[in-house]
Structures are given as C-alpha cells and as structure tokens.
Residue frames as qw, qx, qy, qz and C-alpha x, y, z in Angstrom:
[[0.163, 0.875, 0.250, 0.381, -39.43, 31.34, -5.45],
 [0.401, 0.228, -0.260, 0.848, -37.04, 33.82, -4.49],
 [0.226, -0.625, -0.478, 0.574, -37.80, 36.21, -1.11],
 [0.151, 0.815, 0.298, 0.474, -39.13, 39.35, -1.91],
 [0.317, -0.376, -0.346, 0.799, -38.37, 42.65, -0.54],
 [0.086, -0.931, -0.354, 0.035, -40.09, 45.78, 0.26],
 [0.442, -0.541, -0.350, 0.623, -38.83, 48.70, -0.71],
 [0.246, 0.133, 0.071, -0.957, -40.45, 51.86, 0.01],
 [0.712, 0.281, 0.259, -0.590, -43.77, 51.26, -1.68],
 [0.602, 0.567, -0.490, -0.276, -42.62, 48.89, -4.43],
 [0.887, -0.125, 0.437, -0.081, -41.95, 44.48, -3.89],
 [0.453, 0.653, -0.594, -0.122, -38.52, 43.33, -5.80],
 [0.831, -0.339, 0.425, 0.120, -37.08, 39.69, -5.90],
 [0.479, -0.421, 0.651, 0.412, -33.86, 38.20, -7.04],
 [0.396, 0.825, -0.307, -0.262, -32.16, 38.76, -10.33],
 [0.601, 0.553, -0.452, 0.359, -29.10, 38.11, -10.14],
 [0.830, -0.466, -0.210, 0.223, -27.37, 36.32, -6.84],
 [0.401, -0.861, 0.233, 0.209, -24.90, 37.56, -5.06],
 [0.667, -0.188, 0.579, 0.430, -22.31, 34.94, -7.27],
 [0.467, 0.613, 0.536, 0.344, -23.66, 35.76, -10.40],
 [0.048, 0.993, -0.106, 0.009, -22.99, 39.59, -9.59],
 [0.608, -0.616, 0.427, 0.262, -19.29, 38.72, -8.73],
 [0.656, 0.110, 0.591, 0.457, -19.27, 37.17, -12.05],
 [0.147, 0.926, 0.341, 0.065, -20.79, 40.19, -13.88],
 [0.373, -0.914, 0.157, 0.031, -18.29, 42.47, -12.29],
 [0.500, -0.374, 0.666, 0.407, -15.07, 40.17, -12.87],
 [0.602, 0.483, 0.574, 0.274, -16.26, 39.86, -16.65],
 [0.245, 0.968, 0.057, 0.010, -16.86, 43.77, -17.04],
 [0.334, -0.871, 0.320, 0.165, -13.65, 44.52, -15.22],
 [0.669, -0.127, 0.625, 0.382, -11.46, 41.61, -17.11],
 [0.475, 0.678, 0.505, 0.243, -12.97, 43.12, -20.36],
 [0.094, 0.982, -0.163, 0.023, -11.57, 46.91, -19.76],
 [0.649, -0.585, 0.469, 0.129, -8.38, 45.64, -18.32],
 [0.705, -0.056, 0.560, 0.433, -7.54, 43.51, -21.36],
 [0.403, 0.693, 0.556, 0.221, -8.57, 46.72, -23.56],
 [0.004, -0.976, 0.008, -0.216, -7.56, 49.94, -22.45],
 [0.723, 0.092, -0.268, 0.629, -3.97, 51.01, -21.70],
 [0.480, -0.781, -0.383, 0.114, -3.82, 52.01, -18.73],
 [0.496, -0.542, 0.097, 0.672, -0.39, 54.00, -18.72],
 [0.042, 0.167, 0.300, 0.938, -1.15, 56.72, -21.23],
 [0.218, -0.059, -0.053, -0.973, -3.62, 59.50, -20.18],
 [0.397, -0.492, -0.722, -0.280, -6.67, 57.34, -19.13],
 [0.263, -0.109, 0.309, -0.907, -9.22, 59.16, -17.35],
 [0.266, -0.310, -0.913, 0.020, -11.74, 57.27, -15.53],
 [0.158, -0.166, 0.276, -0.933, -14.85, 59.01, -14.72],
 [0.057, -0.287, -0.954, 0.068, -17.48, 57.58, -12.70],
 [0.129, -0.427, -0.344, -0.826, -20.93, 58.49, -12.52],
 [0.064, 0.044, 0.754, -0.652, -22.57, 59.33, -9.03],
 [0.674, -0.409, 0.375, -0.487, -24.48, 57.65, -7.76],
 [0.954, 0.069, 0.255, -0.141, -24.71, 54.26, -9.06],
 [0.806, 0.476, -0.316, 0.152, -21.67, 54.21, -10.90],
 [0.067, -0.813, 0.514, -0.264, -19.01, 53.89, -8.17],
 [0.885, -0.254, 0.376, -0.107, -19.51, 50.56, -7.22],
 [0.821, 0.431, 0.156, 0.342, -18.24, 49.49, -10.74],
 [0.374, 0.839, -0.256, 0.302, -16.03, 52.45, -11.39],
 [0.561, -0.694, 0.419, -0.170, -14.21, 51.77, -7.92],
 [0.744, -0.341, 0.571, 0.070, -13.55, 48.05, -9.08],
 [0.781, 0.570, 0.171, 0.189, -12.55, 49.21, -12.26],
 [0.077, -0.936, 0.250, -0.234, -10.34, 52.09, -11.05],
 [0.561, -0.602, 0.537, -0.184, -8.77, 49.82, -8.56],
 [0.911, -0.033, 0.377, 0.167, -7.69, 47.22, -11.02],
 [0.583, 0.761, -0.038, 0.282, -5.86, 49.41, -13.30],
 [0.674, 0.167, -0.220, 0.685, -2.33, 50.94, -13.38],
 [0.284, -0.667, -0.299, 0.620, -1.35, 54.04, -10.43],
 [0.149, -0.186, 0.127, 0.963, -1.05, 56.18, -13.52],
 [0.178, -0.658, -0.694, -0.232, -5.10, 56.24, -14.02],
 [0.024, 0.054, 0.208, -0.976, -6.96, 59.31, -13.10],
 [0.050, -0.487, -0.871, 0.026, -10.44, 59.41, -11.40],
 [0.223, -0.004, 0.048, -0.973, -13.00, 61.55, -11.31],
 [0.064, 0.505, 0.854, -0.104, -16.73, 61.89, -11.20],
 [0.391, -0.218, -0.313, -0.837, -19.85, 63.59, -12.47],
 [0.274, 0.488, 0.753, -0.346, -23.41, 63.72, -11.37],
 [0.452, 0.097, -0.277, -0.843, -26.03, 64.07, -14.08],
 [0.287, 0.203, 0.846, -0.402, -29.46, 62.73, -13.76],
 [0.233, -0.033, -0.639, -0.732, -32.52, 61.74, -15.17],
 [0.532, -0.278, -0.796, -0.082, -34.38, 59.93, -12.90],
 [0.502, -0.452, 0.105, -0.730, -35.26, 61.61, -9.70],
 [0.432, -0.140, 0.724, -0.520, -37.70, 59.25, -7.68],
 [0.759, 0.311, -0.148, -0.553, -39.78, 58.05, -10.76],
 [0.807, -0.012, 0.582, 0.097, -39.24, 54.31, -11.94],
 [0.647, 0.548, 0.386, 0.363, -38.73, 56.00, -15.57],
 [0.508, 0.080, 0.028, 0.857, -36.25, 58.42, -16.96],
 [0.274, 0.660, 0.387, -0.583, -37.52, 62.14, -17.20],
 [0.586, 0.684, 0.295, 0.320, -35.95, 62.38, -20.82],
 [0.177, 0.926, -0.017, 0.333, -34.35, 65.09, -19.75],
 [0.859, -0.198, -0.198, 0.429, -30.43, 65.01, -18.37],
 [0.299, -0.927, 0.074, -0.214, -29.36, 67.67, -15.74],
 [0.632, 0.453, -0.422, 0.467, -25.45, 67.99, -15.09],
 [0.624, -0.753, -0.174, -0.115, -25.35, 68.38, -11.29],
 [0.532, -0.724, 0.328, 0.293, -21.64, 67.90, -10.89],
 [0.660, 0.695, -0.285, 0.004, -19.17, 68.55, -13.48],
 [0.795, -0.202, -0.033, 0.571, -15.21, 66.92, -13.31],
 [0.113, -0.950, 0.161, 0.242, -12.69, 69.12, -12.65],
 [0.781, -0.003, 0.507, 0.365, -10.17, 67.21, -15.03],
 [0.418, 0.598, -0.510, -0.456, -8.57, 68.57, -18.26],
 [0.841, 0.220, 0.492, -0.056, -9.50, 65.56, -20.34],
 [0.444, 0.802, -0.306, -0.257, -8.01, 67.46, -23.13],
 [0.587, 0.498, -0.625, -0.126, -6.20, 64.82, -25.48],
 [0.289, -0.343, 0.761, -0.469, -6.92, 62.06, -23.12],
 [0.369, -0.217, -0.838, -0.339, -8.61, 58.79, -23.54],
 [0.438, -0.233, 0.326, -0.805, -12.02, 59.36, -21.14],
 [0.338, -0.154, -0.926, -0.060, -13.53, 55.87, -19.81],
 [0.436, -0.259, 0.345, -0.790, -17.11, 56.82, -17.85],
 [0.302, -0.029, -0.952, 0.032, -18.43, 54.35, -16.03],
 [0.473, -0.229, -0.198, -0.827, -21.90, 53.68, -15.01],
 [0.431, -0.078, 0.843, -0.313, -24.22, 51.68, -13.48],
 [0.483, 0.308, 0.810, 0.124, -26.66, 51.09, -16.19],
 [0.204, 0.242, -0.358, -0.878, -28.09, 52.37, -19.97],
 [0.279, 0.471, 0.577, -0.607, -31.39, 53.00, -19.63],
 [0.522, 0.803, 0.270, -0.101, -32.83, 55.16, -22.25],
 [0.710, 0.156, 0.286, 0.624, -29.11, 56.05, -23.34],
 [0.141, 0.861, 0.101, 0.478, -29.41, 59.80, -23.00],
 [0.617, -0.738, 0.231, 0.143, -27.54, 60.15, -19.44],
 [0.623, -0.424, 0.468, 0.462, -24.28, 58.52, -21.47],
 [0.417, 0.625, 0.454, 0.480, -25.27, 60.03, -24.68],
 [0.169, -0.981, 0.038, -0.089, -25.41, 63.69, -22.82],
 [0.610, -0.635, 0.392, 0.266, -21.71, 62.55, -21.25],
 [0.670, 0.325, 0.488, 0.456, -20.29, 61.42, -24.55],
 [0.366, 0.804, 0.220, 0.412, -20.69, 64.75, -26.07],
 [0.383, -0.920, 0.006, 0.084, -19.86, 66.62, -23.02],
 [0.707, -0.535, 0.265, 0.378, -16.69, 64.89, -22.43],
 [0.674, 0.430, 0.466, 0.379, -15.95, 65.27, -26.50],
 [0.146, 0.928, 0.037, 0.340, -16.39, 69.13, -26.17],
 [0.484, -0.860, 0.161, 0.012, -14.00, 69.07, -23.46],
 [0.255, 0.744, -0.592, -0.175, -11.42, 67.84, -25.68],
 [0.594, -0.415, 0.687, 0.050, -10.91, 64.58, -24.88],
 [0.151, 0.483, -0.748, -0.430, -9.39, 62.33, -27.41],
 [0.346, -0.115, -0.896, -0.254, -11.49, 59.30, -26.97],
 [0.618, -0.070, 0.117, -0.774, -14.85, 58.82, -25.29],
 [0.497, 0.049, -0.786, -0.364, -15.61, 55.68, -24.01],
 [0.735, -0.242, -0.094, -0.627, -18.76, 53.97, -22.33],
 [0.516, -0.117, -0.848, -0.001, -19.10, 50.93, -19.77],
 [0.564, -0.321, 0.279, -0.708, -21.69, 50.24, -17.75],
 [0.376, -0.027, 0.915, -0.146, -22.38, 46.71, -15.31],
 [0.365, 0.274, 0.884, 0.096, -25.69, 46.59, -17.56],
 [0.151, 0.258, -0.223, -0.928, -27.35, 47.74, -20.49],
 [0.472, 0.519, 0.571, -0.425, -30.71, 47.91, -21.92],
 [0.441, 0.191, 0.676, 0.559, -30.93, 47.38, -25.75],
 [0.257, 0.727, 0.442, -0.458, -32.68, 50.72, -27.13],
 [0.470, 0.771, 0.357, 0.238, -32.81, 53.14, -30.21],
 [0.038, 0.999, -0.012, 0.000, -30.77, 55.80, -28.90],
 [0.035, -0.790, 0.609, -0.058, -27.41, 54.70, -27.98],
 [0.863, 0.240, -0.442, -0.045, -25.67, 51.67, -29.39],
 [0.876, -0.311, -0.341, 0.139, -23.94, 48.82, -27.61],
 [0.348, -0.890, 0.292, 0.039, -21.34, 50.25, -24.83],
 [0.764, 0.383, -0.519, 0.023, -18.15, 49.36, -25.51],
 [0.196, 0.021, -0.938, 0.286, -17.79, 47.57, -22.18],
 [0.744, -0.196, 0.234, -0.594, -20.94, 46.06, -19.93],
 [0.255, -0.297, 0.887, -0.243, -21.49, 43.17, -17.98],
 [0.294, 0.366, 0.856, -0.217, -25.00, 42.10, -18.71],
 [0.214, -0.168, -0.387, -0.881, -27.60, 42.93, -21.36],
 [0.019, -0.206, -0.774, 0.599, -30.44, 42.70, -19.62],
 [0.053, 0.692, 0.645, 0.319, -34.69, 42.98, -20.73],
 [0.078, -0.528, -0.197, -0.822, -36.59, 46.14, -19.88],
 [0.633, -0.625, -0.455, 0.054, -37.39, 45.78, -16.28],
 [0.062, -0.883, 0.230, -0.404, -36.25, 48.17, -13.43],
 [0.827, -0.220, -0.455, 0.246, -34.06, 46.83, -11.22],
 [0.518, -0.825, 0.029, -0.224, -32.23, 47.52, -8.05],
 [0.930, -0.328, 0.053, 0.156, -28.51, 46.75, -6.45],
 [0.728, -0.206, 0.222, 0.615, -24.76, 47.43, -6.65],
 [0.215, -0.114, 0.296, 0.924, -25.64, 51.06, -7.25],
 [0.183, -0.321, -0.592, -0.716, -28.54, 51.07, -9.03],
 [0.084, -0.112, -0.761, 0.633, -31.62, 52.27, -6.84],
 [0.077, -0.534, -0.720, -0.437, -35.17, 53.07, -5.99],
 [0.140, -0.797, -0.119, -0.575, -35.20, 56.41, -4.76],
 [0.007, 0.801, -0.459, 0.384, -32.27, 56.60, -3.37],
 [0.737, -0.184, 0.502, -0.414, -33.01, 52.95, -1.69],
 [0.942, 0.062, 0.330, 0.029, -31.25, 49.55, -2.04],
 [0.072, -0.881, 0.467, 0.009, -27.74, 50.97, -3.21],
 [0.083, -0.631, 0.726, -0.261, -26.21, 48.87, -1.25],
 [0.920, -0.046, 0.343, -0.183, -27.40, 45.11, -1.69],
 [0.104, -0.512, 0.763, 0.380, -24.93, 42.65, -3.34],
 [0.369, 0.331, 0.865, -0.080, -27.39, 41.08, -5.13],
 [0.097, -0.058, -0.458, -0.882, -29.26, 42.38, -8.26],
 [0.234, 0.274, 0.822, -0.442, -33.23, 42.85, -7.83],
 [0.159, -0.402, -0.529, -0.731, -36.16, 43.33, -10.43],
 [0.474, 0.070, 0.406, -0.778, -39.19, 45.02, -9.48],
 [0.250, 0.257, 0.933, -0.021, -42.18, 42.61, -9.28]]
C-alpha cells in the first residue's frame, strides 16, 4: 500500500509515481508539439496557479517565436469542490487579436474555469481558442480538451500544480485524496 500523507486536515496516497508523471507530461507535451505551429502567432497562456508546471514544459519546448502569458481565474478557493462560480483575478495583457490562443491548465474539473477562458479569450479576438490540460475529468459541460495527458475518475487529487489549499504544489508525484 502506498504511504500516505497528511495534508492539512485531509490523508492522500499515490496516484500516479513520479515515472508515470514524466510520462504524462512527455505525452501531453509530444501531443501539442506535433500539432500546433509554433511559428505563426501562437499564444500560450497559462493558468496560475496550477497551470505553470505544464505550461512551462510546454512553453519551453516550442519555437522562440511563442508568446507567454498568464491569467488567474478561480473557482475553488480552499473547498475540495468548485464554487460554480469563475472569478477573473488576473487578466493577460496580450493582444490575442487574430492569433491562435493555447491555455494551459492543470486540470478540467467541472469545465467552467476553461469554459469561462474560451469565451474570454474568443471576445478578445483571438482566432483560435484552444484547451490542454495534464488531466481531465469527463463531465457535461465541456467536451474533451484538445490536448491532456490523463483522463482520470472523479476524485480530487493533488501534485504538479494541482493543490489542497494552496498545499502540495510542489510534489512530483500525483496524489488522490483518501
């Protein structure tokens, strides 16, 4: 049985190893890479918090004529469940206008955080609008991303980004709560 950890008030064990993320990650990233031309007008825009891990090692495999940015919008707080309701906290400063827009996440959840971005990025002119995220939760609101590493049941997890109030970030290792 995998080791547990504590944290804060809440007992998570192993997902996904440390190898098995590596693979995850080199799948997502081999998947955009062999898809998106990189040397016309691609805007990458990660999402803070949890998306930088991925956006970083997606950014960083593409061509020097990529542009990055970032947003914060949220949904989650401290809770273990979305509120339903997605708050723009930091906008890009990019003209996306006529621009292919790649945001990049850590995970789709209830699909209303990259459903809320989708439109946003749409009103802001951009020319395409596209979605990847390391993992994605199968739901009703927003169909498959076109990139992600892992579908993945209904279960909260923890790791490479993804956190529990603000806690466990930074493990290289995926975790589920128990």
């Amino acid at each position: 049985m995998p080791d547990e950890i504590k944290i804060k008030d809440r007992i998570f064990t192993e997902l996904f190893s440390e190898e098995k993320l590596e693979e995850l990650i080199s799948t997502c990233v081999f998947r955009v890479r062999s898809t998106i031309d990189a040397t016309k007008d691609l805007v990458v825009i990660g999402v803070l918090n949890g998306g930088i891990p991925l956006c970083n090692d997606i950014a960083f495999s593409l061509s020097e004529n990529v542009i990055v940015d970032y947003v914060k919008a949220v949904s989650y707080g401290d809770s273990l469940r979305s509120s339903g309701e997605v708050k723009l906290l930091l906008d890009s400063v990019t003209d996306v206008s006529g621009k292919a827009v790649l945001i990049v996440d850590d995970i789709i959840d209830s699909g209303r955080t990259v459903s809320f971005l989708k439109d946003h990025f749409t009103a802001k002119g951009a020319q395409k609008v596209m979605i990847c995220s390391l993992f994605y939760k199968r739901n009703a609101l927003f169909p498959e991303p076109d990139f992600f590493g892992a579908e993945i049941e209904d279960q909260f997890i923890v790791g490479y980004g993804l956190d529990y109030a603000g806690k466990g970030r930074n493990l290289r290792k995926i975790l589920k709560l128990k």
